[in-house]
C-alpha positions as CSV (number, residue, x, y, z in Angstrom):
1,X,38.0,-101.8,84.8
2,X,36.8,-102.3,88.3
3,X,33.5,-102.3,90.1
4,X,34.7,-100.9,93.2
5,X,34.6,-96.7,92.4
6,X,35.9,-94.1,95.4
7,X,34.2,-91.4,96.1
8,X,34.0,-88.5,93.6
9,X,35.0,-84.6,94.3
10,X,35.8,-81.3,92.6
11,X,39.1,-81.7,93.2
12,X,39.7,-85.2,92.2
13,X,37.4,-84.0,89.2
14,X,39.8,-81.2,88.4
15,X,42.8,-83.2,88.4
16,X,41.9,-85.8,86.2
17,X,40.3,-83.1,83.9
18,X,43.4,-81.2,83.4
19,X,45.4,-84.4,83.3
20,X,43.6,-86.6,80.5
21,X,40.9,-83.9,79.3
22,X,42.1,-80.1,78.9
23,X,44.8,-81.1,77.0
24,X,43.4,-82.8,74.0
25,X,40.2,-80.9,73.7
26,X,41.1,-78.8,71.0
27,X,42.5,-82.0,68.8
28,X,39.1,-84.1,69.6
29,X,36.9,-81.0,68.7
30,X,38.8,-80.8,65.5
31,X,38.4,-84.6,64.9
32,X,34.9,-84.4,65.8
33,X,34.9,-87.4,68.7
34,X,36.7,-88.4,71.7
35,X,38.5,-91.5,71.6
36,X,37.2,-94.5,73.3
37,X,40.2,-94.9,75.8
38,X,39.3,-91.8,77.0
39,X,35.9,-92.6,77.5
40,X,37.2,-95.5,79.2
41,X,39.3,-93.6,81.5
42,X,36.6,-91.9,82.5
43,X,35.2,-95.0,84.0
44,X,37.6,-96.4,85.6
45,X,37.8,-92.8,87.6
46,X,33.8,-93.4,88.7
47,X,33.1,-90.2,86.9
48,X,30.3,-91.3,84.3
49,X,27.6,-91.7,86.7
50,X,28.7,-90.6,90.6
51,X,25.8,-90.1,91.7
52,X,24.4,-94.2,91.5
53,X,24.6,-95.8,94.8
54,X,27.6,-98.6,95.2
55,X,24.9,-101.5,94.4
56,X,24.5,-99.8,90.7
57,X,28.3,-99.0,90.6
58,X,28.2,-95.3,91.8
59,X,30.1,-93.8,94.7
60,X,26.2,-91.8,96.0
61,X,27.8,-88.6,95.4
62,X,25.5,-86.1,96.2
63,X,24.1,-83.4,93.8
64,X,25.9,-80.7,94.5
65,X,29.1,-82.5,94.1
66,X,28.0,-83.7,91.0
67,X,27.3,-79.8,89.6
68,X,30.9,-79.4,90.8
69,X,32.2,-82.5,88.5
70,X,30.0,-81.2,85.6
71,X,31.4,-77.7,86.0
72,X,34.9,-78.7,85.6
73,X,34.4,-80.8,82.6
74,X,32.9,-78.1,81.1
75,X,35.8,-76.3,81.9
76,X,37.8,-78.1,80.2
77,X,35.5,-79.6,77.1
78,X,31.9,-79.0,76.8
79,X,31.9,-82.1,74.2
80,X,32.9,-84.4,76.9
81,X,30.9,-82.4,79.6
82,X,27.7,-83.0,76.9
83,X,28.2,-87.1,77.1
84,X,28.4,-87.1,80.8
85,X,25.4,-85.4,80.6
86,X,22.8,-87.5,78.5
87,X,24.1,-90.4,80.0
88,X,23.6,-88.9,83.6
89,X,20.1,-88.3,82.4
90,X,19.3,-92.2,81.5
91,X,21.1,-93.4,84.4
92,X,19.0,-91.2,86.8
93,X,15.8,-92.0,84.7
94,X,17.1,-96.1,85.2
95,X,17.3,-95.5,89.5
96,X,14.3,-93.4,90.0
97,X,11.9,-95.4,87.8
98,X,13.1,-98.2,86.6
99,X,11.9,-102.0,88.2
100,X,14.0,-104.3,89.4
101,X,14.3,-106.1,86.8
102,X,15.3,-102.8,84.4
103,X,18.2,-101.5,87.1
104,X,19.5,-105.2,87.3
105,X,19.9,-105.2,83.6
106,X,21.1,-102.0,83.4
107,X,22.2,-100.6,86.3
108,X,26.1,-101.4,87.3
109,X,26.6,-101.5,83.2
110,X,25.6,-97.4,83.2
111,X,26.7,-97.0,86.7
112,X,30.7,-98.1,86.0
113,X,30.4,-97.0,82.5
114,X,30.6,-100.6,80.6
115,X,27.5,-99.3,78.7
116,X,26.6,-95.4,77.8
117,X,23.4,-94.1,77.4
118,X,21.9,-91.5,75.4
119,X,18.9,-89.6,75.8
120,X,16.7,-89.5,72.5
121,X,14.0,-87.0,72.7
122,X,14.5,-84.4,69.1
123,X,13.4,-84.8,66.5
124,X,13.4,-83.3,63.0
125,X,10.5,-80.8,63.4
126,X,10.4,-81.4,67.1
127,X,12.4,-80.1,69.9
128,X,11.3,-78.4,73.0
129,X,7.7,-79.0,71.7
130,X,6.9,-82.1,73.3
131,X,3.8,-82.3,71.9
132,X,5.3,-82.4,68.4
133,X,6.7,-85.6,68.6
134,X,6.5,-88.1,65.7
135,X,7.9,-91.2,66.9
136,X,5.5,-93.8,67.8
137,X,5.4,-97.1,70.0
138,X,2.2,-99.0,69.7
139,X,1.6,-102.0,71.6
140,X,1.8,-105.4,70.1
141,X,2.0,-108.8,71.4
142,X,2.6,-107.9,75.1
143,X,5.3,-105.7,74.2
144,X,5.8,-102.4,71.8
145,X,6.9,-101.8,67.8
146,X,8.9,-98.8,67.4
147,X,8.9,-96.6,64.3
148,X,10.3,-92.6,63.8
149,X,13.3,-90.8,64.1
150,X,15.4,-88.8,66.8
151,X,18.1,-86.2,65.4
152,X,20.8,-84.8,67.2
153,X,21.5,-87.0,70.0
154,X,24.2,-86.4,71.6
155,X,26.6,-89.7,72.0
156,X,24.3,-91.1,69.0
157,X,27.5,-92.6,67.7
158,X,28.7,-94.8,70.9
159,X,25.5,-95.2,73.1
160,X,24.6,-98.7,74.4
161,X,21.6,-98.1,75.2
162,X,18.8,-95.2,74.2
163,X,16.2,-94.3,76.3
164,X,13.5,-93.2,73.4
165,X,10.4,-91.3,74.0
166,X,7.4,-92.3,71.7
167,X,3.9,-91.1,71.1
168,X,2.3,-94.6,72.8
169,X,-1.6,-95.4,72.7
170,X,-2.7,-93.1,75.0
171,X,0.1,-90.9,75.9
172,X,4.2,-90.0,75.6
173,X,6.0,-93.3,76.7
174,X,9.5,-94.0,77.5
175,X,11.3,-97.0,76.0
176,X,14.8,-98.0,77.1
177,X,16.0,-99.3,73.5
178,X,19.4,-101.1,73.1
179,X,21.8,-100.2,70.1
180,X,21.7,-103.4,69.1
181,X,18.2,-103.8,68.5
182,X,17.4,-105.1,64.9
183,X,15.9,-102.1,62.9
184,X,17.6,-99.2,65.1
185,X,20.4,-97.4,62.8
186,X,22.4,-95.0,63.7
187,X,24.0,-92.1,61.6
188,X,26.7,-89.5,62.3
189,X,26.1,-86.3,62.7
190,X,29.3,-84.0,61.8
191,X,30.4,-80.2,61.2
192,X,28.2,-78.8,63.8
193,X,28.5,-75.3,65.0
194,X,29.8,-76.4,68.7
195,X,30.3,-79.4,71.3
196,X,31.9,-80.8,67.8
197,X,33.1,-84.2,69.6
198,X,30.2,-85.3,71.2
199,X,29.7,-87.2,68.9
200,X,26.0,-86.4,67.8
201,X,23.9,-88.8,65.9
202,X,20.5,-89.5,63.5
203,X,18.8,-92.6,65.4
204,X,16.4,-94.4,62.7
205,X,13.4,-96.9,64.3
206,X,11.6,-98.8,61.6
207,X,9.9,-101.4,63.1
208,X,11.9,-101.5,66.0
209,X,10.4,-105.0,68.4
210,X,11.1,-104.6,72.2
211,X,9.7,-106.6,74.5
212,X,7.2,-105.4,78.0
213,X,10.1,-105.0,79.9
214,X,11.6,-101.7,77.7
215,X,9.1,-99.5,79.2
216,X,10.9,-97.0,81.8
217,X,8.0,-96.2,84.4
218,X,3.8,-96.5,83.7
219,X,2.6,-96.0,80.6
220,X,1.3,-92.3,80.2
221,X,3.7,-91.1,82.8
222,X,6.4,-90.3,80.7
223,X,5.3,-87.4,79.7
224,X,4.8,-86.2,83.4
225,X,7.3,-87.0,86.2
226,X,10.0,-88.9,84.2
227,X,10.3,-86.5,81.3
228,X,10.2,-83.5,83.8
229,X,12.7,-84.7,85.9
230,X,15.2,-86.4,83.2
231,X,15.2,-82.6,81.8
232,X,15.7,-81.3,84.8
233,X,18.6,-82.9,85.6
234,X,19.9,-82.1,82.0
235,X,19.5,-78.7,82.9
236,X,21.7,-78.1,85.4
237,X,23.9,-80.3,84.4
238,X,24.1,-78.1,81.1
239,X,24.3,-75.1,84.4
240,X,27.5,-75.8,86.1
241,X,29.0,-76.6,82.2
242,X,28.5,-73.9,81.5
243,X,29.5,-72.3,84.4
244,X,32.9,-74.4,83.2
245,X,32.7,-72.2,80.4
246,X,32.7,-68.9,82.0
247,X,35.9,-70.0,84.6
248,X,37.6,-70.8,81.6
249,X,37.5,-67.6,79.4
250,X,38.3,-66.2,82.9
251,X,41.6,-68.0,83.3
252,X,42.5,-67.6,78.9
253,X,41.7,-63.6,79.1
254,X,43.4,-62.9,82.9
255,X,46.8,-65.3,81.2
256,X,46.7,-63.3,77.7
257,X,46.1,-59.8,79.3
258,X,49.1,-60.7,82.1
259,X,51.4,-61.4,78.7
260,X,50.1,-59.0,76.0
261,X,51.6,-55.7,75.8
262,X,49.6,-52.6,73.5
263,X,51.5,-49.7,72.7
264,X,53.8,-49.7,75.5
265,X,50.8,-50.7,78.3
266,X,49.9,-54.1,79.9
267,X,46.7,-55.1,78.3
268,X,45.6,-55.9,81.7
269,X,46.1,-52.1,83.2
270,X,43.7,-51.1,79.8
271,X,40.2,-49.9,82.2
272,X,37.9,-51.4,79.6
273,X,39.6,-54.5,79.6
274,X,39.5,-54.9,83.5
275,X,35.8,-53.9,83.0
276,X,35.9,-56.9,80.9
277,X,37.5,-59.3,83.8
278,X,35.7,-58.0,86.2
279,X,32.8,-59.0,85.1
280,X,34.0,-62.4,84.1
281,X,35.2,-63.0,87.7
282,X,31.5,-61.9,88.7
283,X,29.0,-64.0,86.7
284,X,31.6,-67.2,87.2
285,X,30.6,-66.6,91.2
286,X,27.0,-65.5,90.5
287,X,26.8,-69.1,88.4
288,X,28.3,-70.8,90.0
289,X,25.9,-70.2,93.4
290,X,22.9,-70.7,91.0
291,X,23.9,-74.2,90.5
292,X,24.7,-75.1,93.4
293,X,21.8,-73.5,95.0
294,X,19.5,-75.9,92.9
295,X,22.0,-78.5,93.5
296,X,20.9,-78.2,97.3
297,X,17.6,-78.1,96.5
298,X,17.5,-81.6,94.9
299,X,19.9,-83.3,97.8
300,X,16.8,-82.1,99.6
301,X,14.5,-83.5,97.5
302,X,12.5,-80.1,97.5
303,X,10.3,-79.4,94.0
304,X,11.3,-75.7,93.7
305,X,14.9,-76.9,92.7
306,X,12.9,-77.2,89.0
307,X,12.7,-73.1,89.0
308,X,15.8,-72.8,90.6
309,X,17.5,-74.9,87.5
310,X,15.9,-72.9,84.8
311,X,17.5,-69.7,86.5
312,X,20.6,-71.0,86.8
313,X,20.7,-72.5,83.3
314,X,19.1,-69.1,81.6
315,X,21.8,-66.9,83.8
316,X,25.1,-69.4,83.6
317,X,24.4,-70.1,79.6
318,X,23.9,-66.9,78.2
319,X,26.8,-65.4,80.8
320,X,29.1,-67.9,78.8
321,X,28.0,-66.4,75.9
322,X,28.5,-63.1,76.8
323,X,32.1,-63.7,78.1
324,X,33.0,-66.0,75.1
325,X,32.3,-63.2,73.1
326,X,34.4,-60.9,75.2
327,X,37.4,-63.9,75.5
328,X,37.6,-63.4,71.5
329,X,37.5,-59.8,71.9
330,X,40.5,-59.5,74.1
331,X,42.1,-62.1,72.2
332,X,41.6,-60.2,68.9
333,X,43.0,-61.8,65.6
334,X,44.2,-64.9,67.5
335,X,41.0,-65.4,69.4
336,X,39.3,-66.1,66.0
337,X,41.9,-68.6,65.0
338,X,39.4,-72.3,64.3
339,X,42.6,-74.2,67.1
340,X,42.6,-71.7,69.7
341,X,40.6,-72.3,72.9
342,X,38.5,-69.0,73.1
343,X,37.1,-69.8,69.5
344,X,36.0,-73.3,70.7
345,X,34.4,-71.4,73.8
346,X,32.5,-69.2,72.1
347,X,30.9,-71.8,69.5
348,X,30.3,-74.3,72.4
349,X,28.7,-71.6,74.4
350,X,26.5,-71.1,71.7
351,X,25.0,-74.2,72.3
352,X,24.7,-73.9,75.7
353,X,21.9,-71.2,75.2
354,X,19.8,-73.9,72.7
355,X,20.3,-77.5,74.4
356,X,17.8,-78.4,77.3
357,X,15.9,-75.9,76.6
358,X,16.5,-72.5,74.8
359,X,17.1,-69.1,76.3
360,X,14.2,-68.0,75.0
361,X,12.0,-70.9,76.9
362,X,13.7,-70.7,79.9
363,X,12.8,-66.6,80.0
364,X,8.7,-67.9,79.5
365,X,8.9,-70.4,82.5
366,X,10.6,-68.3,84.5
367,X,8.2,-65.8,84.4
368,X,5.7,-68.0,84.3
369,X,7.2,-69.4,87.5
370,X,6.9,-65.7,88.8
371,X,3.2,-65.4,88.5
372,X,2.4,-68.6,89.6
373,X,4.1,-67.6,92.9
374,X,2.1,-64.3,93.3
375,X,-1.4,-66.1,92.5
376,X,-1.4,-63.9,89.4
């Protein structure tokens, strides 16, 4: 693997996804993991973490570009699309606030992909409530002791290195935890509803000894700054996948309704079925300028890219919903068939309208975003 990574597009993106990705998707979801060459692959092509600058192995692709990336691999597999997110999401966390001595460590082994990360935040009887978190890191001897347990974390099974966050003395911290650590065990998590191969884990911490220097950021500021933008960028990364989603029910119902003939008519002359592309075509375009809307607005560095993320997560997720539902509807008996693409669409989409944040949350900050705005 080399160091020295070129710069990173959609279209070089959407070759390499339709070369090593799109066409084993269905085989990995059904085996539940992606095979570590191809994870490999993925790092020799500068794809795990773009965005780095050269000195931390990246290519400084902009954020936009990096939606664009994200989109595509969602096109193809929202399992693989789902790694590239959580480790996107410690390897920001690393550059914005980690020291020195933290992005020297870590920084060109997540930036080339030598090491993955995984973002550990759920929790059994904790999710979006923040405030419910169990875990705990006290401090001992200069440094911390790490007890409680994360669930669901996506790349659980191959991460290098976990970025934890903890209940700490005073306030939520955030512990960059390597899988090697004595007393961190990790368990597979299989036969989930959707993004089957990402290979989601249980992440046990009984008396887990890290020393001063695993603390990402100030103590207490975890549950601030870092957590709010970590989650942001999880959020629209989650966007444009899903936005991947969309395009690619597009492209599965426009190449079954241009083959599929019902009683003597082209399924694609039916009106309800054009209805049906239609719309497709125009919540894939209305996504996709969502995303890269708040893409813009975090090149600039401008704070309203965090409402312009939930709105583009909350209209791109439950639009690749809506249209995996339709997919399997114009696909009919084969669209429900467990191998066929549509049926893994639908059950990834799913997801989509959960992870980084539910539908249902994203609706209550929105609005919430809309009154704040009006002084109301």
């Amino acid at each position: 693997m080399t160091d020295q990574l070129t710069a990173v597009d959609r279209a070089t993106a959407r070759r390499f996804v339709d070369e090593h990705i799109a066409p084993h998707a269905g085989a990995w979801d059904r085996a539940g993991r992606v095979p570590d060459e191809v994870l490999a692959r993925i790092a020799e092509s500068g794809l795990w973490a773009p965005f780095l600058p050269p000195e931390l192995g990246g290519s400084a692709t902009d954020l936009v570009t990096l939606g664009a990336v994200h989109e595509e691999f969602g096109r193809a597999c929202s399992s693989v699309r789902s790694l590239l997110t959580v480790h996107t999401m410690v390897a920001w966390a690393l550059r914005r606030w980690g020291t020195a001595e933290q992005r020297e460590r870590w920084g060109r082994e997540l930036g080339t992909g030598r090491a993955l990360g995984a973002f550990c935040l759920s929790e059994p009887e904790a999710g979006s409530d923040t405030a419910a978190i169990a875990t705990t890191a006290r401090a001992e001897r200069g440094g911390w002791v790490l007890d409680g347990v994360k669930t669901w974390i996506t790349g659980g099974q191959r991460a290098d290195l976990f970025l934890v966050f903890a209940r700490g003395p005073a306030a939520t911290v955030a512990l960059l935890v390597p899988r090697d650590t004595p007393g961190v065990r990790v368990t597979p998590i299989d036969d989930m509803l959707g993004t089957r191969a990402s290979m989601l884990a249980r992440i046990d911490f009984r008396e887990v000894r890290l020393g001063p220097d695993a603390l990402l950021g100030p103590a207490g500021f975890a549950s601030g700054m870092l957590l709010t933008g970590t989650l942001d960028l999880g959020r629209y990364s989650v966007a444009a996948g899903s936005v991947g989603i969309v395009q690619a029910c597009l492209d599965a119902s426009a190449d079954h309704c241009a083959r599929r003939v019902v009683g003597g008519v082209p399924l694609r002359d039916l009106p309800l079925i054009r209805a049906k592309v239609s719309d497709m075509v125009t919540d894939a375009r209305a996504a996709r300028l969502l995303v890269a809307e708040a893409g813009r607005l975090k090149d600039a560095g401008d704070e309203a890219t965090l409402a312009a993320t939930w709105v583009a997560k909350y209209f791109a997720s439950t639009a690749a919903a809506r249209h995996a539902t339709e997919a399997v509807q114009i696909h009919g008996a084969a669209g429900c068939a467990g191998d066929h693409p549509v049926s893994r669409y639908y059950r990834d989409a799913k997801v989509m309208e959960i992870i980084e944040g539910s539908s249902e949350i994203q609706r209550l900050t929105i609005a919430d975003e809309a009154y704040r705005r009006r002084g109301a």
